[in-house]
N, C-alpha and C positions, 0 to 999 in steps of 0.2 A: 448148142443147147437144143434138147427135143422135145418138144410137147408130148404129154403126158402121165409129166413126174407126177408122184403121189405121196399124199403125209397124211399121218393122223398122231393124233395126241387119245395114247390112253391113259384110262388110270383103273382101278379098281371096280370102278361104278359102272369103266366100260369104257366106249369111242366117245370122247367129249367135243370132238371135232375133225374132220377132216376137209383136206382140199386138194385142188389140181395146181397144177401146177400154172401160173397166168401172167410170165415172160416174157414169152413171146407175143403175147396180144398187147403189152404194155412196152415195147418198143426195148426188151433185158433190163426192164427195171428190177434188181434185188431183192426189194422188201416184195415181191410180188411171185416169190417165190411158192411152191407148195407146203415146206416145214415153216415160213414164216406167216404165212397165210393161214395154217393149223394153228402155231401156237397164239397167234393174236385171234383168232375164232375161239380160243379153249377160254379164254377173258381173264382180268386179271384174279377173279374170283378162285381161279384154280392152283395151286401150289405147282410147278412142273415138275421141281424136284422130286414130288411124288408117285411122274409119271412119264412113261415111255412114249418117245416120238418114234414113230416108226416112218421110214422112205421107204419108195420105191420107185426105182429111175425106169425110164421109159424102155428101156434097151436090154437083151437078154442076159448080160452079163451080171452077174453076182455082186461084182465091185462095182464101190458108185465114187464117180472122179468129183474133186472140188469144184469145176463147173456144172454139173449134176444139181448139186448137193446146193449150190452157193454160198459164194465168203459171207453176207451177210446172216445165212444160217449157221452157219460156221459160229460166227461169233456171238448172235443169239443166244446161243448155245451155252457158250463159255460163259455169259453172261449169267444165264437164268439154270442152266445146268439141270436137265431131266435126268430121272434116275439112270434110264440107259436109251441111246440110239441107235435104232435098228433097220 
């Protein structure tokens, strides 16, 4: 895992949150992820499904692998389900 993955949650209105990625400061704690870190900063006030999570892994490659990304946002995900992840 690399420091400084990156997420935001948009929606229409705009960037309703972003974050870094804070893993590795927290000893690879999950929820402390960047896309979970976004979407719990966007509050429950915001619908997700109405709005795109976008990543971005720290590393030049295009592709972002499941430890990147994390299983917890993984299933975040499936859970609350934004319109698209990018």
């Amino acid at each position: 895992m690399k420091p400084g993955h990156q997420a935001a949650v948009v929606s229409s209105q705009g960037i309703l949150a972003s974050a870094e990625d804070e893993r590795p400061q927290s000893g690879g704690n999950e929820t402390r992820s960047a896309a979970m870190i976004a979407m719990g900063s966007a509050g429950s006030q915001v619908n997700l499904r109405e709005c795109v999570l976008f990543f971005r892994a720290s590393g030049q490659s295009p592709n972002v692998n499941l430890d990147e990304f994390g299983a917890v946002s993984m299933g975040a995900c499936k859970l609350f389900r934004p319109a698209k992840v990018v």
